[in-house]
mmCIF file of the N, C-alpha and C atoms, coordinates in Angstrom:
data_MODEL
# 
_entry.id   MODEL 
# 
loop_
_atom_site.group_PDB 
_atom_site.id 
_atom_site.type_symbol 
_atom_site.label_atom_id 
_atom_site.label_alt_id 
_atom_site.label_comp_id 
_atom_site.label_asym_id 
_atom_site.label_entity_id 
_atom_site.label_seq_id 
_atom_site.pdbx_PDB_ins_code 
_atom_site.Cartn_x 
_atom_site.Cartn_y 
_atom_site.Cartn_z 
_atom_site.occupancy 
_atom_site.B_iso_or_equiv 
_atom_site.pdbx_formal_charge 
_atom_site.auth_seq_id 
_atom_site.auth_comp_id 
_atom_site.auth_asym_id 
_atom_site.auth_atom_id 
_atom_site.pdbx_PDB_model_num 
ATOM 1   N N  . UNK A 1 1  ? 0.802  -1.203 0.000   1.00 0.00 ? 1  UNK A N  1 
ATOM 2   C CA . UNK A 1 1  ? 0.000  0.000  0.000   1.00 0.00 ? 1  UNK A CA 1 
ATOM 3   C C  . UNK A 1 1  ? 0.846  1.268  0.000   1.00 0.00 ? 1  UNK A C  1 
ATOM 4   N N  . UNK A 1 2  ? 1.702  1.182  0.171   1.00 0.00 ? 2  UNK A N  1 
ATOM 5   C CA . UNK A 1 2  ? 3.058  2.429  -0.048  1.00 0.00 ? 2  UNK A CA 1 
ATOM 6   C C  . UNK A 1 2  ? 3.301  2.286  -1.502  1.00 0.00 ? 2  UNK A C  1 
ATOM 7   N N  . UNK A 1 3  ? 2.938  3.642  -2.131  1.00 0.00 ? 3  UNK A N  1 
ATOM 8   C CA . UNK A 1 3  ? 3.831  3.900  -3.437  1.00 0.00 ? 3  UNK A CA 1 
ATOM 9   C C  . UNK A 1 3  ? 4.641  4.978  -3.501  1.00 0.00 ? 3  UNK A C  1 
ATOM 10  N N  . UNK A 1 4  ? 5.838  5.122  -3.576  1.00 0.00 ? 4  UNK A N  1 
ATOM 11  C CA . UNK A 1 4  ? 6.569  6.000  -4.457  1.00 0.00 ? 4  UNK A CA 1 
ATOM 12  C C  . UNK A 1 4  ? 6.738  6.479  -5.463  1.00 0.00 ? 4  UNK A C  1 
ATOM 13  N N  . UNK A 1 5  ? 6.861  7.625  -5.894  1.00 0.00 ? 5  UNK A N  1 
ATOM 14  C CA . UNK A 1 5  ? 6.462  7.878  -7.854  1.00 0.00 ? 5  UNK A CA 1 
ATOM 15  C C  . UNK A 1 5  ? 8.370  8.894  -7.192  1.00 0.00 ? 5  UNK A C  1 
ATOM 16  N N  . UNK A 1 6  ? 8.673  8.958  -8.382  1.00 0.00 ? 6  UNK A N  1 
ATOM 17  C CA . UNK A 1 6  ? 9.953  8.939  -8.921  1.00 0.00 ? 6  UNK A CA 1 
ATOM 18  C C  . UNK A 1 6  ? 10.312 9.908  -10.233 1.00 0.00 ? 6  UNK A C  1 
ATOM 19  N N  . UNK A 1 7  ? 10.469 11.192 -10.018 1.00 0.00 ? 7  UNK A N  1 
ATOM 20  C CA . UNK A 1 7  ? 10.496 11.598 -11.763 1.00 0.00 ? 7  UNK A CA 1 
ATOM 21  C C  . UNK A 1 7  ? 12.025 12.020 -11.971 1.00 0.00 ? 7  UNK A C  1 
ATOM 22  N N  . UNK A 1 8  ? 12.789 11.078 -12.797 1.00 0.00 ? 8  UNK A N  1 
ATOM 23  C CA . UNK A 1 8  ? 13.754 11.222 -12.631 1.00 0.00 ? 8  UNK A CA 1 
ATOM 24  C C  . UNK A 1 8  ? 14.264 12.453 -13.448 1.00 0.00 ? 8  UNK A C  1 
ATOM 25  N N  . UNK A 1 9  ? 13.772 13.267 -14.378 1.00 0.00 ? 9  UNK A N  1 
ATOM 26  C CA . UNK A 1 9  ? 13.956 14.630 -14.718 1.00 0.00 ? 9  UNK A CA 1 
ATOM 27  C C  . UNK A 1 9  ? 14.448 15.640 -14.064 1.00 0.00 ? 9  UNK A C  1 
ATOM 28  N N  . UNK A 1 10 ? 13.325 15.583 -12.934 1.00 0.00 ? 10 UNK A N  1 
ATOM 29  C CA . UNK A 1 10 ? 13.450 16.728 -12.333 1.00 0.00 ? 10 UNK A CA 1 
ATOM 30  C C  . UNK A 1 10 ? 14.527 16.063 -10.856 1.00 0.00 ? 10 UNK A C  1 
ATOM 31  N N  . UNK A 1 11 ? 14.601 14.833 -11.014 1.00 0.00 ? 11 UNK A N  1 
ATOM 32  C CA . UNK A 1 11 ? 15.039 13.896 -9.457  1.00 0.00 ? 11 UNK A CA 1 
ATOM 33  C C  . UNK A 1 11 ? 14.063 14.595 -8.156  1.00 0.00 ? 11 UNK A C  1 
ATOM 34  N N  . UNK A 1 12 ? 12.755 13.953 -8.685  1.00 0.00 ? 12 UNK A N  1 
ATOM 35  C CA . UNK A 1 12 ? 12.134 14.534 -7.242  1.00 0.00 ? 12 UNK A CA 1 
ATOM 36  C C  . UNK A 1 12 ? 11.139 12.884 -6.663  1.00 0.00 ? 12 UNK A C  1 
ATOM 37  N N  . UNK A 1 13 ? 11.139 12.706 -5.535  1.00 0.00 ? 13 UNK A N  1 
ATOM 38  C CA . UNK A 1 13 ? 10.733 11.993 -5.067  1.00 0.00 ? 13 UNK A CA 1 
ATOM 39  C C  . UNK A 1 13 ? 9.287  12.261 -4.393  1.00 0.00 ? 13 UNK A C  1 
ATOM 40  N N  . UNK A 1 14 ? 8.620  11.384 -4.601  1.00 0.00 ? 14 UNK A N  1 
ATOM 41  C CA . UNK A 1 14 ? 7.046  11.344 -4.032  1.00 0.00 ? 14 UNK A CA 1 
ATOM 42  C C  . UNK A 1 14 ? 6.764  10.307 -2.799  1.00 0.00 ? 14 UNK A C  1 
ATOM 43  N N  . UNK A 1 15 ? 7.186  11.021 -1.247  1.00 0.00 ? 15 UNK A N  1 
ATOM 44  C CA . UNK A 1 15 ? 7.273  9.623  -0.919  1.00 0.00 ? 15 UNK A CA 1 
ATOM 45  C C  . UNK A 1 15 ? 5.787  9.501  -0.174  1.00 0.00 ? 15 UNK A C  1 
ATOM 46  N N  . UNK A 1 16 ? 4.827  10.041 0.143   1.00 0.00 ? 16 UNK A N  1 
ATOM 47  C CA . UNK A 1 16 ? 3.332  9.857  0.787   1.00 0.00 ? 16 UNK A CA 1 
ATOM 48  C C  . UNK A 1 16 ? 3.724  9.974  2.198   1.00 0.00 ? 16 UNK A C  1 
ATOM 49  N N  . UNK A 1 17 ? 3.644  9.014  2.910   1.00 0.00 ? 17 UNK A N  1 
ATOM 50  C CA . UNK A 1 17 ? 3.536  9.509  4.454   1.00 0.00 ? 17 UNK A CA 1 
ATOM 51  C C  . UNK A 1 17 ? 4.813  8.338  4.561   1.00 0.00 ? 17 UNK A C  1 
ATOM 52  N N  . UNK A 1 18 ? 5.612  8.251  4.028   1.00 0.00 ? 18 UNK A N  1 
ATOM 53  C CA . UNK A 1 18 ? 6.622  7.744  4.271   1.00 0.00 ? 18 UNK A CA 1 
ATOM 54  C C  . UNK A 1 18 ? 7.996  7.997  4.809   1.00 0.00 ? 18 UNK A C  1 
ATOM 55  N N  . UNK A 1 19 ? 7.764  9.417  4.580   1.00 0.00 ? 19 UNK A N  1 
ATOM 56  C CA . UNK A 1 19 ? 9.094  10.486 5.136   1.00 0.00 ? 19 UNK A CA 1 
ATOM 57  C C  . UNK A 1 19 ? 8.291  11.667 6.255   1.00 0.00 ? 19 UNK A C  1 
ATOM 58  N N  . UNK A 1 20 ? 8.589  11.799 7.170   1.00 0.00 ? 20 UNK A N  1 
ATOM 59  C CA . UNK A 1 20 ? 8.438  12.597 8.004   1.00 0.00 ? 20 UNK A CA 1 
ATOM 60  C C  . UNK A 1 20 ? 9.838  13.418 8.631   1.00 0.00 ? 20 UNK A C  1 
ATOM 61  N N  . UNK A 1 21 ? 9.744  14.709 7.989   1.00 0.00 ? 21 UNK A N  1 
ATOM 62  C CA . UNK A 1 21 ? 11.137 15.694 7.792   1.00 0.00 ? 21 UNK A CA 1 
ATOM 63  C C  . UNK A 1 21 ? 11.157 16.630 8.986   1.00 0.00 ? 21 UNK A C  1 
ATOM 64  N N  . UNK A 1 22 ? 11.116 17.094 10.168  1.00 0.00 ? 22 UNK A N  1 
ATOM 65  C CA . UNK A 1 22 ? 11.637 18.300 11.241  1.00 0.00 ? 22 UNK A CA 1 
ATOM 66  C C  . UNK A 1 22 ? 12.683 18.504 10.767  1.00 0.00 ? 22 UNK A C  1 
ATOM 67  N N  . UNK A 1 23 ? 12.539 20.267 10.563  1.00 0.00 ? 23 UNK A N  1 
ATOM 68  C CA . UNK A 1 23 ? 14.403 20.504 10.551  1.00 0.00 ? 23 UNK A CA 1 
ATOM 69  C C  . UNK A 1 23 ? 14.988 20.301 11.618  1.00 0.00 ? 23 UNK A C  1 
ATOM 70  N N  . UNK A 1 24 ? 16.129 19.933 11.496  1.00 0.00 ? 24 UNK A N  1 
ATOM 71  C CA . UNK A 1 24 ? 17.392 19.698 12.935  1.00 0.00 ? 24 UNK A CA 1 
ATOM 72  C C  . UNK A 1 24 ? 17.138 18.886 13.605  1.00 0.00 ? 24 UNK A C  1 
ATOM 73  N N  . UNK A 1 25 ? 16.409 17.369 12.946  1.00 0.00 ? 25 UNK A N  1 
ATOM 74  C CA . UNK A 1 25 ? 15.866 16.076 14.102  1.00 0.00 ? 25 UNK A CA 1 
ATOM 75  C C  . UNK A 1 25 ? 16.632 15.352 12.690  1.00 0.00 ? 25 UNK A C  1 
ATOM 76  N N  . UNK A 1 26 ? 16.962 14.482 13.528  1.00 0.00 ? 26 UNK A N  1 
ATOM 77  C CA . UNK A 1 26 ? 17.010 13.272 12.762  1.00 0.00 ? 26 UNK A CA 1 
ATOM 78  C C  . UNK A 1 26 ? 16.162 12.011 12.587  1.00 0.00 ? 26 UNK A C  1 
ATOM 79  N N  . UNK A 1 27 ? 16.264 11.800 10.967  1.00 0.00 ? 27 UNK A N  1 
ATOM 80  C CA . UNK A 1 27 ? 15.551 10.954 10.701  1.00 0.00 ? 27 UNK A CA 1 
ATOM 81  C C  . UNK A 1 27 ? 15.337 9.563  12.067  1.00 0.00 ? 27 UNK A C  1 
ATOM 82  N N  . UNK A 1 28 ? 14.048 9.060  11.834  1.00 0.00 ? 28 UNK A N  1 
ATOM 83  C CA . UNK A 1 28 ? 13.682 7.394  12.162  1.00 0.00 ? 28 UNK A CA 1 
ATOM 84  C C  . UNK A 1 28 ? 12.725 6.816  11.871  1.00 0.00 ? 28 UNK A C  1 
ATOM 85  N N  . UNK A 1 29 ? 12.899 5.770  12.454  1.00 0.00 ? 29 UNK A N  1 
ATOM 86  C CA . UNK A 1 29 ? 11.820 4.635  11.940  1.00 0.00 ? 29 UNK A CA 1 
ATOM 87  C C  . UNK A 1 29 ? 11.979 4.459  10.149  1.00 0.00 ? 29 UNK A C  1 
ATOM 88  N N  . UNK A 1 30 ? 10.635 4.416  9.892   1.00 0.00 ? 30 UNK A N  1 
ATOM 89  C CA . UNK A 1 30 ? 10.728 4.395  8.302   1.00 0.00 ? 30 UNK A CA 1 
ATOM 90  C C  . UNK A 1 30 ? 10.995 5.219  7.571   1.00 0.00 ? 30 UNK A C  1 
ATOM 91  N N  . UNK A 1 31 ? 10.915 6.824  8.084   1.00 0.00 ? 31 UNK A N  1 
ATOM 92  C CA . UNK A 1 31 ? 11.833 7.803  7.079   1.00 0.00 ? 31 UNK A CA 1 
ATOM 93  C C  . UNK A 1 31 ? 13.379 7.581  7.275   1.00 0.00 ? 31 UNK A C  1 
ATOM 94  N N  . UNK A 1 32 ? 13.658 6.944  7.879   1.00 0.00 ? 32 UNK A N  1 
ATOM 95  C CA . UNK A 1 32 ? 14.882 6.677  8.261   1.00 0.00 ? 32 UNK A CA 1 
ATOM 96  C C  . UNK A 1 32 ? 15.428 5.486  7.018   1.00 0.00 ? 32 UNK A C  1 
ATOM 97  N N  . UNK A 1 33 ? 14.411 4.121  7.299   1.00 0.00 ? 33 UNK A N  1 
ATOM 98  C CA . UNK A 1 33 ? 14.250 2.943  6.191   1.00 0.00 ? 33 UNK A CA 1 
ATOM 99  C C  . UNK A 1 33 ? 14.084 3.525  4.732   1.00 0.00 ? 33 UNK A C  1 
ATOM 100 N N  . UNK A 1 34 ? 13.712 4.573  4.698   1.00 0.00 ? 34 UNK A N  1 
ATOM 101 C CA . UNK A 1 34 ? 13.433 5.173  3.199   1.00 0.00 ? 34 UNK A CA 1 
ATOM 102 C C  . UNK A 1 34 ? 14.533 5.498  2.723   1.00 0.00 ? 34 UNK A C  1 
ATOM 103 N N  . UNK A 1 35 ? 15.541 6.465  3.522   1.00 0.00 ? 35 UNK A N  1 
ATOM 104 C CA . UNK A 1 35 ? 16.238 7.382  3.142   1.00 0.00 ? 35 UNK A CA 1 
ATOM 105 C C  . UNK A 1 35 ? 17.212 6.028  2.987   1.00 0.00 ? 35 UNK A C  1 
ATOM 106 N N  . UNK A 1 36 ? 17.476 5.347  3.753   1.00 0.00 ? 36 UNK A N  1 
ATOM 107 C CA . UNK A 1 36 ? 18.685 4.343  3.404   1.00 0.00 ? 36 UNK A CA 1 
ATOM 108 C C  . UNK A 1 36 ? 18.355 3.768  2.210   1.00 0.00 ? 36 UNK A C  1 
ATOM 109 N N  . UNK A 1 37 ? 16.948 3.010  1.982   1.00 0.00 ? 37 UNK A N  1 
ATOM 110 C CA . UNK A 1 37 ? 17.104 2.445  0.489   1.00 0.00 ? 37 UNK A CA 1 
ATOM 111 C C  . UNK A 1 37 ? 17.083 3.398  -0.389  1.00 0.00 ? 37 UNK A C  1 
ATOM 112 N N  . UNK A 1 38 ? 17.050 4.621  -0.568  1.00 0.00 ? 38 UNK A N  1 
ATOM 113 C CA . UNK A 1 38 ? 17.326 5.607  -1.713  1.00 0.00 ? 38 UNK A CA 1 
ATOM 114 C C  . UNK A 1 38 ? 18.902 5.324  -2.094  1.00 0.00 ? 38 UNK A C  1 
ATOM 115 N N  . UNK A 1 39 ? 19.684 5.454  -0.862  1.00 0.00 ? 39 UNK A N  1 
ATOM 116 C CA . UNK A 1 39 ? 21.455 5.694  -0.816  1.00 0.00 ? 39 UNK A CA 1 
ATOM 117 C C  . UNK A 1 39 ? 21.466 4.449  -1.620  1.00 0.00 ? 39 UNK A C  1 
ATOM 118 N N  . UNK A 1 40 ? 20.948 3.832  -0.758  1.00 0.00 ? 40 UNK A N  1 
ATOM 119 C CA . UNK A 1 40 ? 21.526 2.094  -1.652  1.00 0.00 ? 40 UNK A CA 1 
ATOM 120 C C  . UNK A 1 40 ? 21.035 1.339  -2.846  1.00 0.00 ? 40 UNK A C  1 
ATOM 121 N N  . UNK A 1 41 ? 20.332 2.130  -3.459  1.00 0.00 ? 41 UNK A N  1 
ATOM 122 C CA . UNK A 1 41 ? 19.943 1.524  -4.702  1.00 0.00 ? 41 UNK A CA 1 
ATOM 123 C C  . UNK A 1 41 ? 20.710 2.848  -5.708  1.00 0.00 ? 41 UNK A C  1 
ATOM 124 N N  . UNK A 1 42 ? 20.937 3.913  -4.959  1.00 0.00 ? 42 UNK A N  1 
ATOM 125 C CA . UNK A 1 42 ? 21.897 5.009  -5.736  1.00 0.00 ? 42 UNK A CA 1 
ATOM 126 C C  . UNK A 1 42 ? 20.570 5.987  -6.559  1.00 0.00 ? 42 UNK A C  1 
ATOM 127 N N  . UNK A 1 43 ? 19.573 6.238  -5.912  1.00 0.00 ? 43 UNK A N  1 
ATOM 128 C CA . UNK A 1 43 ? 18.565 7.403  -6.581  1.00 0.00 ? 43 UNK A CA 1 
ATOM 129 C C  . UNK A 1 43 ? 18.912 8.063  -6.464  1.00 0.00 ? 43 UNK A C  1 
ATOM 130 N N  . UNK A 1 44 ? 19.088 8.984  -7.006  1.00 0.00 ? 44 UNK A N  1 
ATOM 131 C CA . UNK A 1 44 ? 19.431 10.526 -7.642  1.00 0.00 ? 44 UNK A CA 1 
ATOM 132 C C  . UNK A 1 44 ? 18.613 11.200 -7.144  1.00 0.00 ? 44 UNK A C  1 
ATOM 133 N N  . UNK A 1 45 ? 18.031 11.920 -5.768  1.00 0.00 ? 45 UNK A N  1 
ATOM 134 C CA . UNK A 1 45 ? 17.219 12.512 -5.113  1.00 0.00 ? 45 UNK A CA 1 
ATOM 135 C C  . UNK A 1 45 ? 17.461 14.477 -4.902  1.00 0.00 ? 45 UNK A C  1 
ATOM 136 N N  . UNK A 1 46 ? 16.994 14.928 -5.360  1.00 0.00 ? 46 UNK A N  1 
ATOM 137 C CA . UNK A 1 46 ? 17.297 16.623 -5.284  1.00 0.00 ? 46 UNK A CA 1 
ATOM 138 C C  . UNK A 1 46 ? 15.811 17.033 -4.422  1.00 0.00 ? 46 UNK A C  1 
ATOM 139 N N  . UNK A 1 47 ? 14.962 16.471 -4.468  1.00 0.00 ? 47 UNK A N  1 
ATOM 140 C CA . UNK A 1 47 ? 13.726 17.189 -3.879  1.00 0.00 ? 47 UNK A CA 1 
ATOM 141 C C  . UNK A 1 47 ? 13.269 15.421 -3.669  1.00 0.00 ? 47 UNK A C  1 
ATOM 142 N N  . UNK A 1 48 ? 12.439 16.015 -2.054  1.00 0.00 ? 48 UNK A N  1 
ATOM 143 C CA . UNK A 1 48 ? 11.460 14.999 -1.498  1.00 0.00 ? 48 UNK A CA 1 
ATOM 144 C C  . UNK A 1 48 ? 10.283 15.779 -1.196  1.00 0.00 ? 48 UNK A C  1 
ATOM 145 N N  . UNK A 1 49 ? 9.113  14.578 -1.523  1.00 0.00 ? 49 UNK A N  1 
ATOM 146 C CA . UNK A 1 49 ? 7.686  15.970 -1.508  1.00 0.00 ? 49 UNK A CA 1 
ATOM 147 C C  . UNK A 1 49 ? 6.676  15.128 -0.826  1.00 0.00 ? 49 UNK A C  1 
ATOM 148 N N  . UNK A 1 50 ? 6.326  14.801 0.945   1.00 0.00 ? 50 UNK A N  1 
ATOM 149 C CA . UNK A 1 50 ? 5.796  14.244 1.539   1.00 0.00 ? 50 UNK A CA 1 
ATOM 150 C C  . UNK A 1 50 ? 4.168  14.183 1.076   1.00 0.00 ? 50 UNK A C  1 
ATOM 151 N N  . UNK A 1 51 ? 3.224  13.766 0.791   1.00 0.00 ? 51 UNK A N  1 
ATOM 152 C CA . UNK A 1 51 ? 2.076  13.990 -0.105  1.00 0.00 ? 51 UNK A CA 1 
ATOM 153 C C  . UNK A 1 51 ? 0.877  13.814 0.873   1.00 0.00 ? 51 UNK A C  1 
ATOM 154 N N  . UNK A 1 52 ? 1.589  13.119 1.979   1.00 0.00 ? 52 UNK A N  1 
ATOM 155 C CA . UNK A 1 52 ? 0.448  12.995 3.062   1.00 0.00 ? 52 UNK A CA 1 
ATOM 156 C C  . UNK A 1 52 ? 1.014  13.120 3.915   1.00 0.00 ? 52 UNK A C  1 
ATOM 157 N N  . UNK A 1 53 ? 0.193  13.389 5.226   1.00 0.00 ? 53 UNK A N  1 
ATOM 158 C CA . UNK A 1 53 ? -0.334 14.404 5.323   1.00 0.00 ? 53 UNK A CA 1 
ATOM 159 C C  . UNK A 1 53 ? 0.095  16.140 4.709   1.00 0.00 ? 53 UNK A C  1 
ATOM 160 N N  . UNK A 1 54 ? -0.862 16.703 4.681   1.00 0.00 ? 54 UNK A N  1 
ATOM 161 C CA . UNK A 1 54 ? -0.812 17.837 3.902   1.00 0.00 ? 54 UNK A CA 1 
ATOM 162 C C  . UNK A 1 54 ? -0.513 18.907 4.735   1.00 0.00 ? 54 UNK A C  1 
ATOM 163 N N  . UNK A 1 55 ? -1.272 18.746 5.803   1.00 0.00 ? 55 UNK A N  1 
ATOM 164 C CA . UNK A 1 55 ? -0.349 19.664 7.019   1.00 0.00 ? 55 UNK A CA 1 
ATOM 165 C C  . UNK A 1 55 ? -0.213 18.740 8.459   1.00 0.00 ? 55 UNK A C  1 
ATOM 166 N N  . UNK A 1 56 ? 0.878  19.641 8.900   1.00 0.00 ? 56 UNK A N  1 
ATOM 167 C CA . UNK A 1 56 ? 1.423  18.524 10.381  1.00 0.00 ? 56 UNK A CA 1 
ATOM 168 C C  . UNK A 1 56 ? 2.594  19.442 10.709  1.00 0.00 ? 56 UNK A C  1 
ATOM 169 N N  . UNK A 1 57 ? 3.139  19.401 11.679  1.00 0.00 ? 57 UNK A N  1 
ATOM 170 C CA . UNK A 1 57 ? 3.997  20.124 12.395  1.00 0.00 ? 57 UNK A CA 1 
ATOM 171 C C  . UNK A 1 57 ? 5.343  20.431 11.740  1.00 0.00 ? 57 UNK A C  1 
ATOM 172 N N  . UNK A 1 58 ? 5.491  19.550 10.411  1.00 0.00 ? 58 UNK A N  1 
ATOM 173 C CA . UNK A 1 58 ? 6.942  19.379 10.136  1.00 0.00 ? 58 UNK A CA 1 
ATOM 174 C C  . UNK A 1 58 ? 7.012  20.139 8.738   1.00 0.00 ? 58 UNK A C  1 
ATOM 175 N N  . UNK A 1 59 ? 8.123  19.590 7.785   1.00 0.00 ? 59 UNK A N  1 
ATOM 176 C CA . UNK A 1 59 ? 7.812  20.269 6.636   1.00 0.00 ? 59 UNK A CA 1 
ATOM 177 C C  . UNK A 1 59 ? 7.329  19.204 5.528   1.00 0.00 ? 59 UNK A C  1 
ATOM 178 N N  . UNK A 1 60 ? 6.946  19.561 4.384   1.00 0.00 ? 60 UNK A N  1 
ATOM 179 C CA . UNK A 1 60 ? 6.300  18.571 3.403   1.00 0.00 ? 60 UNK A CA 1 
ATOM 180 C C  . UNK A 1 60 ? 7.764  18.486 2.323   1.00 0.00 ? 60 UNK A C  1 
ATOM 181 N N  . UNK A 1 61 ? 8.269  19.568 2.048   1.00 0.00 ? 61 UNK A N  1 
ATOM 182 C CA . UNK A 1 61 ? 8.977  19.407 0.888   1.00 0.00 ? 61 UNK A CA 1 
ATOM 183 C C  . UNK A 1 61 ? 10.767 19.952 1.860   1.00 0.00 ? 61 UNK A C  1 
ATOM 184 N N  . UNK A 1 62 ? 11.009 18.465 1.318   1.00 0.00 ? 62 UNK A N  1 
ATOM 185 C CA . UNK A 1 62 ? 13.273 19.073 1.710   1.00 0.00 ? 62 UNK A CA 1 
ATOM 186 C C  . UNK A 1 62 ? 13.757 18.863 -0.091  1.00 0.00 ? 62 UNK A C  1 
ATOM 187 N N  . UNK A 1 63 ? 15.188 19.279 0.782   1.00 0.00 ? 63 UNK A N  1 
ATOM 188 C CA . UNK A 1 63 ? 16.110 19.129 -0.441  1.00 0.00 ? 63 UNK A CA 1 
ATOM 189 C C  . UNK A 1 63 ? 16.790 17.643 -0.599  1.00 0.00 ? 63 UNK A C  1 
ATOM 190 N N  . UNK A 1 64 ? 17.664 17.297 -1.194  1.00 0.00 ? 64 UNK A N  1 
ATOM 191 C CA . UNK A 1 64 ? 18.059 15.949 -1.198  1.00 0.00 ? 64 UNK A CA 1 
ATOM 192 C C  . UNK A 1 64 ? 19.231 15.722 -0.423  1.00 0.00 ? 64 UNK A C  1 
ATOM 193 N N  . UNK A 1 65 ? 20.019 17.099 0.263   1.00 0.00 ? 65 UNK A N  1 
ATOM 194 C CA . UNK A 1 65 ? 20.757 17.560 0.878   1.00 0.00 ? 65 UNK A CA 1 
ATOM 195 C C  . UNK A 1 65 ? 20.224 17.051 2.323   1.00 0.00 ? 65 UNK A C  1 
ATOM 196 N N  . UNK A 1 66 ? 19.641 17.719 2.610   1.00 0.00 ? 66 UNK A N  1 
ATOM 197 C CA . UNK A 1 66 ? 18.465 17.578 4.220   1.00 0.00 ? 66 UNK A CA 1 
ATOM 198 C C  . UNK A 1 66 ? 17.759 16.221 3.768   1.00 0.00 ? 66 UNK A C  1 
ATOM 199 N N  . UNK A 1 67 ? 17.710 15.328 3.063   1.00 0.00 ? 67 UNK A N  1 
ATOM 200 C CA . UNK A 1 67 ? 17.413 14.157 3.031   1.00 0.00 ? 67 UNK A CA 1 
ATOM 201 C C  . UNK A 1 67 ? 18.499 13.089 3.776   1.00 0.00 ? 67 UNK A C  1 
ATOM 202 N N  . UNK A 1 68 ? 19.435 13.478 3.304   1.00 0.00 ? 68 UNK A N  1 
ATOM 203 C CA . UNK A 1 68 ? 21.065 12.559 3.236   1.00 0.00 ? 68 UNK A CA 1 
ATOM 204 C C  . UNK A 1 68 ? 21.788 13.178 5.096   1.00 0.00 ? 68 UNK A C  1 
ATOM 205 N N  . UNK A 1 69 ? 21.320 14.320 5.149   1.00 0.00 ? 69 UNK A N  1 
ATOM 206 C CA . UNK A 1 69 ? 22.269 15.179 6.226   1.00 0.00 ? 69 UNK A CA 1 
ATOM 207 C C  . UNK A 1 69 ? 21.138 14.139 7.631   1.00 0.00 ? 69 UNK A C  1 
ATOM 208 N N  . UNK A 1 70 ? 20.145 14.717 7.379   1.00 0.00 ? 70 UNK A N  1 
ATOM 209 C CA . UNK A 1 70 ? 18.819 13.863 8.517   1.00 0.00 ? 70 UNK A CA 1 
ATOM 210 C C  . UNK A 1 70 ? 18.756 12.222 8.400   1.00 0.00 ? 70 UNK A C  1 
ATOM 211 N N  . UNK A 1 71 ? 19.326 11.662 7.563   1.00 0.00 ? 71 UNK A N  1 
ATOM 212 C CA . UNK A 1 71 ? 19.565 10.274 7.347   1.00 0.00 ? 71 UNK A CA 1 
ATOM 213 C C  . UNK A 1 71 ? 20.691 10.129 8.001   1.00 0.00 ? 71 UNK A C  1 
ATOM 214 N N  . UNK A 1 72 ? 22.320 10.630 7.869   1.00 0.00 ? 72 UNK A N  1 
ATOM 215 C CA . UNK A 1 72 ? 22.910 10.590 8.627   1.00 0.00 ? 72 UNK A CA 1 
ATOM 216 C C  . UNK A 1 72 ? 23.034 10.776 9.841   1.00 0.00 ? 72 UNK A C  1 
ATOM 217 N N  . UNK A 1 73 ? 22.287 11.958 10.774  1.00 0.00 ? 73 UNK A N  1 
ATOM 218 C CA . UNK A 1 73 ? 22.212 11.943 12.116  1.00 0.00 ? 73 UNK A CA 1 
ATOM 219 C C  . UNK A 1 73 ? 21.273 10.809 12.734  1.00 0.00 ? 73 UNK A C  1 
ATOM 220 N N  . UNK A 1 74 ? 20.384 10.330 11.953  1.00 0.00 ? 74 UNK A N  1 
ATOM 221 C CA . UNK A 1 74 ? 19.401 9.276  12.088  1.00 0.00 ? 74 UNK A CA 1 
ATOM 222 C C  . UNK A 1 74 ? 20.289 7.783  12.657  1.00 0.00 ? 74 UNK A C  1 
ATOM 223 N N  . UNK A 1 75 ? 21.763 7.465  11.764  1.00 0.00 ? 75 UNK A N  1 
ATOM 224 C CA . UNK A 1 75 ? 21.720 6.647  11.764  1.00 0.00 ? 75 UNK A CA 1 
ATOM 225 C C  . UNK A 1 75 ? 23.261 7.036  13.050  1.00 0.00 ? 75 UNK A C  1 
ATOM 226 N N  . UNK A 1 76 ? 23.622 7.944  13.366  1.00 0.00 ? 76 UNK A N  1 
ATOM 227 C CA . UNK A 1 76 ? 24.728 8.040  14.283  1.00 0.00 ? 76 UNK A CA 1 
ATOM 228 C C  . UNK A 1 76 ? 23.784 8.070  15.769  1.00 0.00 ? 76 UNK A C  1 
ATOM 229 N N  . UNK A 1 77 ? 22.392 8.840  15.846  1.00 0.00 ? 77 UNK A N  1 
ATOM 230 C CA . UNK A 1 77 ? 21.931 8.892  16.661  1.00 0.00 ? 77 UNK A CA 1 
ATOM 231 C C  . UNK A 1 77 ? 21.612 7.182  17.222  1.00 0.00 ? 77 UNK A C  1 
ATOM 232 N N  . UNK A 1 78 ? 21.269 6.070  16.405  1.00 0.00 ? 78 UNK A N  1 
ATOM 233 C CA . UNK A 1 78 ? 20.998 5.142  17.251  1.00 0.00 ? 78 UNK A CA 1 
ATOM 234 C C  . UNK A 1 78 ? 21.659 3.805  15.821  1.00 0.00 ? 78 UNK A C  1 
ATOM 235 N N  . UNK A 1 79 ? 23.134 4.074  16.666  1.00 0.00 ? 79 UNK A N  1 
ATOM 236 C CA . UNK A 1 79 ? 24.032 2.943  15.661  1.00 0.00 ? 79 UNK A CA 1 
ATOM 237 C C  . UNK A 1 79 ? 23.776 1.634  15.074  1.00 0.00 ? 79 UNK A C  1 
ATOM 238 N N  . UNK A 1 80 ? 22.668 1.448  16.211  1.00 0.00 ? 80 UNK A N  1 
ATOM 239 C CA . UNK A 1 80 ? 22.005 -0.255 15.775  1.00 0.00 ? 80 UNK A CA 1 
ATOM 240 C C  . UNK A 1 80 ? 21.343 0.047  14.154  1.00 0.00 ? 80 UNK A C  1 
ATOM 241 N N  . UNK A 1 81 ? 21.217 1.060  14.282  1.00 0.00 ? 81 UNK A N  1 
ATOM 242 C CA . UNK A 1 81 ? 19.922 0.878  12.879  1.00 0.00 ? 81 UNK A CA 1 
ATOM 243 C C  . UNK A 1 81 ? 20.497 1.411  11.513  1.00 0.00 ? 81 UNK A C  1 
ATOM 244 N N  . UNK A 1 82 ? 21.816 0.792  11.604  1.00 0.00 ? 82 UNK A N  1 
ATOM 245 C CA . UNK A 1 82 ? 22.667 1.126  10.146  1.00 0.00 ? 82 UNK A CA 1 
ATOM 246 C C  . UNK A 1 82 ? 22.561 0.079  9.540   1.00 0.00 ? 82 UNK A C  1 
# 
């Protein structure tokens, strides 16, 4: 029931309620699981655009920068989950 849409043109990612972004938190759980299988299959990510919810405390749209930077504190913050 999770889809991702993918336009590799523009490299923007569609991930639905799969990424949940706060600036200056680091990623977990499954935005955490997301951001790693992006690295490791090697997607070309410049923009992520959360599609659900539409509003919520955090932000809907990062860069691919703040994708990779919040993935990394994600995974130093709790080493087991590399």
């Amino acid at each position: 029931e999770y889809f991702l849409v993918y336009m590799p043109r523009t490299r923007t990612l569609l991930t639905g309620d799969l990424l949940f972004f706060r600036p200056g938190q680091p990623l977990r759980n499954r935005s955490l699981t997301l951001a790693r299988y992006v690295r490791e299959i090697g997607l070309e990510v410049e923009r992520c655009i959360t599609t659900w919810p539409l509003e919520w405390p955090g932000r809907n749209e990062l860069s691919g920068d703040e994708l990779r930077a919040a993935a990394q504190a994600g995974e130093e913050a709790d080493p087991t989950k590399k």
